[in-house]
C-alpha positions as CSV (number, residue, x, y, z in Angstrom):
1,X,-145.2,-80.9,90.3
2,X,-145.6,-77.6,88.9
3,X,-142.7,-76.4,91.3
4,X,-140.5,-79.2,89.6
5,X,-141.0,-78.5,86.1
6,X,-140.1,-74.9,86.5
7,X,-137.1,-75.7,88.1
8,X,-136.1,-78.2,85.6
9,X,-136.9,-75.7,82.6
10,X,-134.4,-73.4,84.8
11,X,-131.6,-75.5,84.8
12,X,-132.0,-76.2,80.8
13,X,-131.9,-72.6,80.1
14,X,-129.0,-72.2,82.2
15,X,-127.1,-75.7,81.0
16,X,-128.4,-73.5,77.4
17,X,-126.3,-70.1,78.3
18,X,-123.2,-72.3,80.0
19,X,-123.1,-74.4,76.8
20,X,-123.2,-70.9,74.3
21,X,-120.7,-68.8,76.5
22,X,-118.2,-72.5,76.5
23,X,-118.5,-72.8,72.4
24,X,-117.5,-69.3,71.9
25,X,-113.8,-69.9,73.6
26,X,-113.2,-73.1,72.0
27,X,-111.2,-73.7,68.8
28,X,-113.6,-74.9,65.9
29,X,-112.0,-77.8,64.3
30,X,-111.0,-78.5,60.9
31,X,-112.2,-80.9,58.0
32,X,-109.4,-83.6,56.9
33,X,-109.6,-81.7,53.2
34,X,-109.7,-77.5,53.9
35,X,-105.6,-78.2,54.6
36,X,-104.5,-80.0,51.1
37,X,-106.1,-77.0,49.4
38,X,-104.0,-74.1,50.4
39,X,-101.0,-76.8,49.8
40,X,-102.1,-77.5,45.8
41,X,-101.8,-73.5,45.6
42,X,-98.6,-73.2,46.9
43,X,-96.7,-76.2,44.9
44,X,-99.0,-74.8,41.6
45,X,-96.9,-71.5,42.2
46,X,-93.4,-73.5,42.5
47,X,-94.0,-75.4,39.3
48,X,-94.6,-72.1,37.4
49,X,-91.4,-70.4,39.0
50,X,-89.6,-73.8,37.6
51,X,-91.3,-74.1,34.1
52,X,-90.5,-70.5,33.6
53,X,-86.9,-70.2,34.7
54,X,-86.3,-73.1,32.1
55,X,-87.9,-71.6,29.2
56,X,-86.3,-68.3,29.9
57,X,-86.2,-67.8,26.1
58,X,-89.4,-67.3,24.3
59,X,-90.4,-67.7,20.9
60,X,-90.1,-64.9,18.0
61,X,-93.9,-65.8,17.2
62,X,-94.9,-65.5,20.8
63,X,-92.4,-62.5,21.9
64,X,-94.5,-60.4,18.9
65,X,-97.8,-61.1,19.9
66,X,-96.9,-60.1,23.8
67,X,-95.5,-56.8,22.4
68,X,-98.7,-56.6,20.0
69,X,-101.2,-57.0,22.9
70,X,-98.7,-54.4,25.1
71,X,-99.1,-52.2,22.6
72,X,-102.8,-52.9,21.9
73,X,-103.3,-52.3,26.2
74,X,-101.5,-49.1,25.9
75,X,-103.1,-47.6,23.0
76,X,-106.6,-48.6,24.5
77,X,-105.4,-46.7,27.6
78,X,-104.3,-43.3,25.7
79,X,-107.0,-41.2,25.0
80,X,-107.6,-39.6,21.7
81,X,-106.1,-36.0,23.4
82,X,-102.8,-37.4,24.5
83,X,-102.3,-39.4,21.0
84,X,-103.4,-36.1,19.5
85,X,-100.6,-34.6,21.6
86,X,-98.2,-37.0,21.3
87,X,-98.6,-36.8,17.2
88,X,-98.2,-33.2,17.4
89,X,-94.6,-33.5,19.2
90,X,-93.5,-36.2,16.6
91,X,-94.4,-33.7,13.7
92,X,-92.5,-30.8,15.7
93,X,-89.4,-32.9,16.0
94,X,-89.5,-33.9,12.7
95,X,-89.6,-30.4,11.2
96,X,-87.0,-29.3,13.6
97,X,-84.9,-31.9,12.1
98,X,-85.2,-31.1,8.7
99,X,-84.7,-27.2,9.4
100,X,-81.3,-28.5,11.1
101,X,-80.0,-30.7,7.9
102,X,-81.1,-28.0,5.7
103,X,-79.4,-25.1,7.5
104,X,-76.4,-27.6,7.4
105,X,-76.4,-27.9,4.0
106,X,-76.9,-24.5,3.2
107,X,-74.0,-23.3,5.2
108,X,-72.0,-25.8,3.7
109,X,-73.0,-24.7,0.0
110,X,-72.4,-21.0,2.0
111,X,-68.9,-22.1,2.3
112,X,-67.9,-23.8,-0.9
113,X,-69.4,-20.7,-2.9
114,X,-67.9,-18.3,-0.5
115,X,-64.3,-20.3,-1.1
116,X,-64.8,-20.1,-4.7
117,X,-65.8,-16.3,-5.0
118,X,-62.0,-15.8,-3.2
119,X,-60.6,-17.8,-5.0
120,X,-61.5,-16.2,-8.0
121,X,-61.1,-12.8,-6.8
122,X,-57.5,-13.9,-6.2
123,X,-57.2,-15.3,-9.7
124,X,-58.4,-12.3,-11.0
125,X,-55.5,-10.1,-9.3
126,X,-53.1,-12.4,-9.7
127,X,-52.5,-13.5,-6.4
128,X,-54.0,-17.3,-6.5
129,X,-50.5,-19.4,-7.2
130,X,-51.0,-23.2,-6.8
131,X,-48.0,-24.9,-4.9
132,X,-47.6,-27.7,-7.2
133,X,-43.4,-28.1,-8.1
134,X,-42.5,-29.3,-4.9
135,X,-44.2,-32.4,-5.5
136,X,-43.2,-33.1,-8.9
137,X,-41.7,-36.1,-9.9
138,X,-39.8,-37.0,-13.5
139,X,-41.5,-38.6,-15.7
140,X,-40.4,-42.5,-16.5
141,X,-39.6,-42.3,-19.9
142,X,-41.2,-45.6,-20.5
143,X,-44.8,-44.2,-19.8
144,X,-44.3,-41.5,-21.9
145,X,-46.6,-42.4,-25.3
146,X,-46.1,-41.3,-28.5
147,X,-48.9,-40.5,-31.4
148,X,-47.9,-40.6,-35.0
149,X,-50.3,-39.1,-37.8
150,X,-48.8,-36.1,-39.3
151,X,-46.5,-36.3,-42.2
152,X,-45.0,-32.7,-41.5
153,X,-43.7,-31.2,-38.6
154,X,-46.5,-30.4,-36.0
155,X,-46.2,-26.6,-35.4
156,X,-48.6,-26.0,-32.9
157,X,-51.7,-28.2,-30.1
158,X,-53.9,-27.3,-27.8
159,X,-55.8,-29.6,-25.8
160,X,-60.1,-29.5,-24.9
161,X,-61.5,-27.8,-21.4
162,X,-62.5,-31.6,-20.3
163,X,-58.6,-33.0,-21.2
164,X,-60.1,-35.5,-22.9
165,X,-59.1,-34.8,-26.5
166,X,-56.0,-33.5,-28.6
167,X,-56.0,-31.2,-31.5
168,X,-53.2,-31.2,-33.8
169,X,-51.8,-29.0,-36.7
170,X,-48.8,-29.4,-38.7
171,X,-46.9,-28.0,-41.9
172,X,-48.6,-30.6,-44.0
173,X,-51.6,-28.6,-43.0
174,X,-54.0,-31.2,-41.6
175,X,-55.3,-31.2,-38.4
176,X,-56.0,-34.2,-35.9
177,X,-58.6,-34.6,-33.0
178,X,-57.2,-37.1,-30.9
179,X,-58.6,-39.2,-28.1
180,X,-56.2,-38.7,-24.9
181,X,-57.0,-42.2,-23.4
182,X,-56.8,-44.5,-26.2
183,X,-54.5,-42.2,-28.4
184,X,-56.8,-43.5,-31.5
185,X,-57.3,-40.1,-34.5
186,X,-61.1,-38.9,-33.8
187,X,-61.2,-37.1,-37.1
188,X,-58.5,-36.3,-39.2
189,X,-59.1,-32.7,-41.5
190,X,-56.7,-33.4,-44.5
191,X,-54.6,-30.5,-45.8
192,X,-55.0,-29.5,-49.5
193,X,-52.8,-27.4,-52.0
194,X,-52.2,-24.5,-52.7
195,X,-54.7,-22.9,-55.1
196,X,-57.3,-26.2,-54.8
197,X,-60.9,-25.0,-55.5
198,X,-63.3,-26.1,-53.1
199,X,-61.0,-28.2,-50.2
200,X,-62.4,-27.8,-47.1
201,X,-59.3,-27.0,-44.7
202,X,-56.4,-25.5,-44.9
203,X,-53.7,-25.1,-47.6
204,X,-51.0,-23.4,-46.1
205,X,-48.7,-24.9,-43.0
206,X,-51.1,-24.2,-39.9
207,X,-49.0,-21.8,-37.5
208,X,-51.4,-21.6,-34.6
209,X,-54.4,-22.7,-33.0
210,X,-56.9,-22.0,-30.0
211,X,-59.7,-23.3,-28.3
212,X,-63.0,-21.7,-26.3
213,X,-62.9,-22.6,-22.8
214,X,-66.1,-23.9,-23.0
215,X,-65.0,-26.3,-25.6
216,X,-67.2,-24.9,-28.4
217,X,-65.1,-23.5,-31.0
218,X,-61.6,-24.3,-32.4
219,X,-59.6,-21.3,-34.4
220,X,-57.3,-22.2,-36.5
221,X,-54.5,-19.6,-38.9
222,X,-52.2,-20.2,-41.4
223,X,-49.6,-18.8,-43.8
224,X,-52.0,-17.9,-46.2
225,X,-53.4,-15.1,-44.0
226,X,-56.7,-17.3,-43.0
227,X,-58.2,-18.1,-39.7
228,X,-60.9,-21.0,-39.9
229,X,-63.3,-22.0,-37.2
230,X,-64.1,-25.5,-36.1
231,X,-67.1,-27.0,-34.5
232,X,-64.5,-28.5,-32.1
233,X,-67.0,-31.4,-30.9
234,X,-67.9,-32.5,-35.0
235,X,-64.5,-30.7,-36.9
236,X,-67.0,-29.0,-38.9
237,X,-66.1,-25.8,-40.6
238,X,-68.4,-22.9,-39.7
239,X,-66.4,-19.9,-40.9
240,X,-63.3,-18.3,-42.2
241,X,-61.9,-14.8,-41.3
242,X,-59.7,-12.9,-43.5
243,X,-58.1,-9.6,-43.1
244,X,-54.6,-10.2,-42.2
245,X,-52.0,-9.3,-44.5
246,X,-49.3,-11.9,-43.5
247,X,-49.4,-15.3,-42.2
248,X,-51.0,-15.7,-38.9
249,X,-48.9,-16.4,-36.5
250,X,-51.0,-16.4,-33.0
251,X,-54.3,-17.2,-31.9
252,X,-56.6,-16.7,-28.4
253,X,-60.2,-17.0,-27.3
254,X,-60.7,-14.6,-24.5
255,X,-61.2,-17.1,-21.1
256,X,-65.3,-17.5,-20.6
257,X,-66.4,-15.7,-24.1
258,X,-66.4,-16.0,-27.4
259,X,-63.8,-13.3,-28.3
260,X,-61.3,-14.5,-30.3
261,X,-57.5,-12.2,-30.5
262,X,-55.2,-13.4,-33.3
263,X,-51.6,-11.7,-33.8
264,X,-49.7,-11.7,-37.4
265,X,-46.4,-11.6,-38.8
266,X,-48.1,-8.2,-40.3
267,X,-47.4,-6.7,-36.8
268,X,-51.0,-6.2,-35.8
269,X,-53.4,-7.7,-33.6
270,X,-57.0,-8.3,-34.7
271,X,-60.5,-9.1,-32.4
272,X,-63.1,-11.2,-33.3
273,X,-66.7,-12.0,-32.4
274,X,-66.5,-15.9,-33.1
275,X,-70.3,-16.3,-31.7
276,X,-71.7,-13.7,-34.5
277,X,-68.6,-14.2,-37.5
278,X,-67.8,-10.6,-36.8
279,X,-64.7,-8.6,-36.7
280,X,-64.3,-6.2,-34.3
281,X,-61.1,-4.2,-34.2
282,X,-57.6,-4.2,-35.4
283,X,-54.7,-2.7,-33.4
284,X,-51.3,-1.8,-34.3
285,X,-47.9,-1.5,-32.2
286,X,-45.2,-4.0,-32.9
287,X,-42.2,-3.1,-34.8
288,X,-41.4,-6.4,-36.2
289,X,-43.7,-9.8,-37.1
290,X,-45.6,-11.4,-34.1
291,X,-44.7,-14.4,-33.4
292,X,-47.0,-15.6,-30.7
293,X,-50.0,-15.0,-28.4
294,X,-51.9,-15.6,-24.9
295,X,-54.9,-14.1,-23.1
296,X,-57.1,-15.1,-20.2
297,X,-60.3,-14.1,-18.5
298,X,-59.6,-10.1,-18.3
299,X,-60.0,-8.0,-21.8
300,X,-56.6,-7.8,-22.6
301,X,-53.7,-10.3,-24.6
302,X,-50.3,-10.4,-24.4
303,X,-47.8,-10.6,-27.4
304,X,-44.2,-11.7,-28.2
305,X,-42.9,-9.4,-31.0
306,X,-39.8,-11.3,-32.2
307,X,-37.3,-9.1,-33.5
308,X,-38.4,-6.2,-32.3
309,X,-37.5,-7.3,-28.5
310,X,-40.5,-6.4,-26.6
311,X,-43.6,-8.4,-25.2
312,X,-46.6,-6.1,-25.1
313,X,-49.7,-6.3,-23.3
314,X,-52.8,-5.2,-24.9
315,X,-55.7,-3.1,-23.0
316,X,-58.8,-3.4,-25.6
317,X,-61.1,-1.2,-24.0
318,X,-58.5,1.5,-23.5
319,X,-57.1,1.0,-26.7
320,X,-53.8,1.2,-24.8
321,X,-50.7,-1.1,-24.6
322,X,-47.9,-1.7,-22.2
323,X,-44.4,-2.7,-23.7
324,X,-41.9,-4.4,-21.8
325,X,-38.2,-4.9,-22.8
326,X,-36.0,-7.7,-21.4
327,X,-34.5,-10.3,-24.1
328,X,-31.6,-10.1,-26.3
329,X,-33.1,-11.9,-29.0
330,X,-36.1,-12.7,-30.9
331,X,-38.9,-13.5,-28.7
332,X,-40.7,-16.3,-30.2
333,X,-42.9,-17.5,-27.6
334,X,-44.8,-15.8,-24.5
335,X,-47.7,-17.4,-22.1
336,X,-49.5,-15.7,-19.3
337,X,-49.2,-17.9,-16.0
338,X,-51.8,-16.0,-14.2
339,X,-53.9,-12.8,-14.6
340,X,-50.3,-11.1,-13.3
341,X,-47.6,-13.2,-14.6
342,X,-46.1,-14.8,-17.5
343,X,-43.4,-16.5,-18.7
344,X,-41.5,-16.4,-22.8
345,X,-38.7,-17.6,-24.3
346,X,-36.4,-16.1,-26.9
347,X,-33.5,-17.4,-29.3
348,X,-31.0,-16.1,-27.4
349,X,-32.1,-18.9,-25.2
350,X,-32.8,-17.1,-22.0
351,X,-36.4,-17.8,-20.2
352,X,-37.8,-14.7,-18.6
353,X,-40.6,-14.4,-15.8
354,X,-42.6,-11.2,-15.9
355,X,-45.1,-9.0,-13.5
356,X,-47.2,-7.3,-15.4
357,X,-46.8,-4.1,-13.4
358,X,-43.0,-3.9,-13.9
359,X,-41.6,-3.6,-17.1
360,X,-38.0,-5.3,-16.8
361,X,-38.4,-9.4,-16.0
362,X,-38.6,-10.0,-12.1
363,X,-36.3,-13.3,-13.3
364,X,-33.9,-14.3,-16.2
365,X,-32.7,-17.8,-17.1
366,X,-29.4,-17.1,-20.0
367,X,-28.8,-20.6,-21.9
368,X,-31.5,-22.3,-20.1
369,X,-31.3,-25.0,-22.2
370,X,-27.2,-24.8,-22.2
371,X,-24.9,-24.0,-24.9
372,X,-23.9,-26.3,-28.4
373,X,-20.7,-25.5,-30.7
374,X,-17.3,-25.9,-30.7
375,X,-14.7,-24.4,-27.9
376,X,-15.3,-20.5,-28.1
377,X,-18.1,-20.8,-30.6
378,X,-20.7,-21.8,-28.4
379,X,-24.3,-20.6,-29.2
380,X,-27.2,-21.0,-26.9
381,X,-30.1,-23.7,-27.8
382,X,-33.0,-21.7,-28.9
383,X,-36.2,-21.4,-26.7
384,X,-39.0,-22.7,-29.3
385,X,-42.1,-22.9,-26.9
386,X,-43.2,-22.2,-23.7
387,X,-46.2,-23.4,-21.3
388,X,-47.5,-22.5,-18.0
389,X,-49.9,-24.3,-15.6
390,X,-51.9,-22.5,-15.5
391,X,-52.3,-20.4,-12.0
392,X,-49.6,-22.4,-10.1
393,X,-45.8,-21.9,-9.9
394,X,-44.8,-24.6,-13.0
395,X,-43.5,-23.4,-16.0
396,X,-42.3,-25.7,-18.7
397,X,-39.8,-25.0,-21.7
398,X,-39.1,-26.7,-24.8
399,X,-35.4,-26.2,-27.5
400,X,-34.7,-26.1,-31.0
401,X,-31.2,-27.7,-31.1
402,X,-29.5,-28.4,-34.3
403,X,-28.3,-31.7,-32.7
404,X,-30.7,-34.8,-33.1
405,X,-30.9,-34.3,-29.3
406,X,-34.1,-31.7,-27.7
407,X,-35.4,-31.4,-24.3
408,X,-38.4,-30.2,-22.6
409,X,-37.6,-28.5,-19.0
410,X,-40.3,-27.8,-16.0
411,X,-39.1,-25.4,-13.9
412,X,-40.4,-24.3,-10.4
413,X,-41.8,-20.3,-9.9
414,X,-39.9,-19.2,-6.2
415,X,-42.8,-17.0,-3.8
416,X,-42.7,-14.0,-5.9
417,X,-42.1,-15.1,-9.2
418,X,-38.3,-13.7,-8.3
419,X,-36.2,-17.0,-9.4
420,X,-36.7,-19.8,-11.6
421,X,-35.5,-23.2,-10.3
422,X,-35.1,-26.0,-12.6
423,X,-36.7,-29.0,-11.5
424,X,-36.1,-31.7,-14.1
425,X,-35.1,-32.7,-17.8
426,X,-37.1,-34.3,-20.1
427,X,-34.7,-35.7,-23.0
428,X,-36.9,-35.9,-26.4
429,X,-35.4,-36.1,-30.0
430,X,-36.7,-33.2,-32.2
431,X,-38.0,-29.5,-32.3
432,X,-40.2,-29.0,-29.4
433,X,-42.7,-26.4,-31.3
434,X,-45.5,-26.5,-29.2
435,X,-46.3,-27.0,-25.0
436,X,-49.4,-27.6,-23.9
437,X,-50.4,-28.3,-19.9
438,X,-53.3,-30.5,-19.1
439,X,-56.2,-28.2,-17.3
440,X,-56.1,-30.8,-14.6
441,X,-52.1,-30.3,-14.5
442,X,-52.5,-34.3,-15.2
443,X,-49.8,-34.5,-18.1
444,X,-47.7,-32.4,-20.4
445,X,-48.4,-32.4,-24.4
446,X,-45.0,-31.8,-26.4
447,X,-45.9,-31.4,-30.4
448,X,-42.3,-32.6,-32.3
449,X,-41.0,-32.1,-35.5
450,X,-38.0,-32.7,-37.9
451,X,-38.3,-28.5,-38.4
452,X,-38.8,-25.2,-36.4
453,X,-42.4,-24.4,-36.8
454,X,-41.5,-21.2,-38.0
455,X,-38.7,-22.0,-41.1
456,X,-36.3,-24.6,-42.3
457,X,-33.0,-23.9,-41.1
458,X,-32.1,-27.6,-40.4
459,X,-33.5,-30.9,-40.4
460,X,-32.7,-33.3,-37.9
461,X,-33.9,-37.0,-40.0
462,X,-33.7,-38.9,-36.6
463,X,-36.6,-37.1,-35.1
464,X,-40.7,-38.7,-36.1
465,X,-42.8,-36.0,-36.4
466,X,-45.3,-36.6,-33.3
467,X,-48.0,-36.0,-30.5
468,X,-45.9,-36.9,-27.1
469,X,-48.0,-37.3,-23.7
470,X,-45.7,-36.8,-20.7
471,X,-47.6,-38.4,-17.1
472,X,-46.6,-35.4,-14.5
473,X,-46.6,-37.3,-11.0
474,X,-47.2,-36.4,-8.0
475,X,-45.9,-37.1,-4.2
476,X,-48.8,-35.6,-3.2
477,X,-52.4,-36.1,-3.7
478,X,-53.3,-32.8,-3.0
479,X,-51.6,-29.3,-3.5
480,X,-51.6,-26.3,-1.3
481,X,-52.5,-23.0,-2.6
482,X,-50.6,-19.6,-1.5
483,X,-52.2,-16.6,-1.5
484,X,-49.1,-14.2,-1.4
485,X,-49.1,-10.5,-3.2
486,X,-48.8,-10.3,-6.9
487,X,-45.1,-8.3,-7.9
């Protein structure tokens, strides 16, 4: 029996190690439920790539906070070393930028003053001449408005730095400040008479007038000898300057100062300190009465010496002049077009065009304004004013005809201030006494009157004694300077 047992407790153990080594080479089986999981995964997944290709669009609200909490992930993953860094390299690139506009704008102020500083070196020498003629159109006679005030002839204008205002002077010897765009009187300083005690103004006919360039102060000389300054802003009197022996017949404030030249019929030509109410010098030289006067920015002034023939330029601080001979008649007029040119007009009605450095005109106009008379008689309209824009190749002219009929011409400078080339004709009815160019070159101011400024040899009753503003048009909008030698 104990044989048996063994044996069977053999065959267990082995049935035991035949049943082990058989499990490990079969396939376990699997539970009804372990497949349906893997399956809910895979249809979760194909319900989120659906529900997310239809809302493809998300909201503002929702788009933000994403960004937010991007932002939020990425600024918890720099350190503070790299955001250190990175704030160091935004402050850099900022700098570097404003080193960049400001070098721009430097060399761009570089530029404008460097343009400037030639140009007024050119201006200086004379060599600066403004293209403008070519583009010149007349004038539509309709646009051209009128200004009454004056009761006498107006002998002489002059308009402010900013073109904005008028002044006026006429034999009744008031004077008018008038406003260029509405035309309206700003102030109106009544004439008085002769031998009145205490009028404020003058009482002679006003012959000429001038005004600073910075607008400051207006001069103003009569018959009687006087020169009175203006506050030009109020039309205040400040002082008066005597010392002349005749009428004063020309007045000029040097361009940029206070120095005031003035010219008389007693041949000489006085200098003034407005700024301090001082005289300063006289000088002597013409042969016959002055009858007009210009100056710029250099220390000098030019004169017109009426019968005597001759324009002279005036050196002040050499106490030297230089005398030039070219008309046949009495020069009544003369204006300087740039430092090195000018331009005057006599009664022999001839225009001439001058370079200072030549003592014979470099051009000559005879009856520029044509001829009046009978067959064989003819006469040439006298040459009353003249005005120059200034630095440019425009001149302008205005007659003295005994006919009711008076013109004002603008004539075009050639390279070289050689020829004169009439451009157009403005007809006007009247003496044309005075010419005045806008600073702007904008418009033209022709002062009319029934008389010559300078004496009564006729009288034409048709003409109104009157401010006219002539609109100067343009083709172009912008002119184009030449920078050509000075004669």
């Amino acid at each position: 029996m104990a044989a048996s047992g063994r044996k069977k407790q053999q065959q267990q153990e082995a049935a035991a190690v035949a049943a082990a080594a058989g499990g490990a080479g079969r396939k376990r089986r699997k539970l009804p439920g372990a497949e349906e999981k893997p399956r809910q995964k895979v249809a979760a997944a194909k319900l989120n790539e659906e529900i997310s290709s239809d809302s493809d669009v998300e909201s503002p609200a929702l788009s933000g906070k994403r960004k937010r909490d991007n932002e939020a992930e990425e600024e918890i993953e720099e350190t503070a070393q790299e955001k250190k860094l990175r704030l160091a390299k935004l402050y850099l690139e900022q700098l570097r930028q404003q080193e960049e506009e400001k070098a721009e704008e430097e060399a761009f102020k570089e530029e404008l003053v460097a343009g400037r500083l030639k140009e007024d070196v050119l201006e200086q020498k004379g060599k600066l001449q403004r293209l403008i003629a070519k583009d010149l159109q007349p004038p539509d006679p309709a646009e051209i408005r009128v200004l009454r005030g004056h009761q006498l002839p107006i002998t002489c204008l002059v308009i402010s730095p900013d073109d904005k205002y008028i002044f006026s002077a006429a034999k009744d010897c008031s004077i008018i400040k008038w406003d260029v765009e509405s035309g309206k009187k700003e102030h109106v300083i009544r004439g008085g008479k002769k031998g009145t005690e205490g009028h404020v103004g003058h009482t002679a006919h006003i012959l000429c007038m001038a005004i600073s360039s910075d607008g400051k102060y207006l001069a103003t000389g009569d018959r009687n000898k006087l020169i009175m300054i203006w506050e030009a802003a109020t039309c205040k009197h400040l002082y008066t300057f005597t010392g002349h022996r005749d009428a004063v017949s020309g007045l000029s404030f040097r361009k940029g100062t206070h120095q005031l030249y003035s010219a008389s019929h007693d041949r000489s030509v006085k200098v003034w300190n407005v700024a301090e109410n001082a005289y300063v010098e006289t000088l002597f030289g013409h042969q016959d009465v002055i009858t007009g006067l210009d100056s710029l920015s250099r220390e000098c002034c030019v004169t017109s010496g009426g019968r005597d023939g001759t324009i002279r330029v005036w050196k002040i601080p050499e106490e030297s002049q230089l005398v030039f001979y070219g008309h046949q008649g009495s020069i009544d007029c003369v204006q300087l077009i740039n430092e090195e040119h000018m331009v005057s007009g006599a009664d022999d009605g001839s225009v001439a065009l001058w370079g200072l450095s030549k003592k014979k005109p470099l051009a000559t106009v005879r009856q520029a304004h044509s001829n009046h008379g009978a067959q064989g008689l003819e006469q040439p309209y006298w040459i009353s004013s003249v005005a120059a824009m200034l630095n440019s190749d425009v001149v302008a002219t205005g007659a003295s005809r005994c006919s009711c009929s008076a013109s004002v011409r603008l004539w075009k400078c050639n390279e070289g201030f050689r020829k004169l080339e009439l451009l157009f004709d403005i007809p006007l009815v009247g003496f044309v006494n005075s010419l005045k160019f806008s600073n702007a070159g904008d418009f033209l101011v022709a002062g009319i009157g029934q008389e010559h400024r300078l004496g009564r040899w006729w009288r034409i009753k048709e003409a109104k004694n009157s401010i006219c503003i002539i609109p100067l048009k343009r083709m172009a909008a912008a002119s184009s300077v030449q920078t050509g030698e000075g004669s």
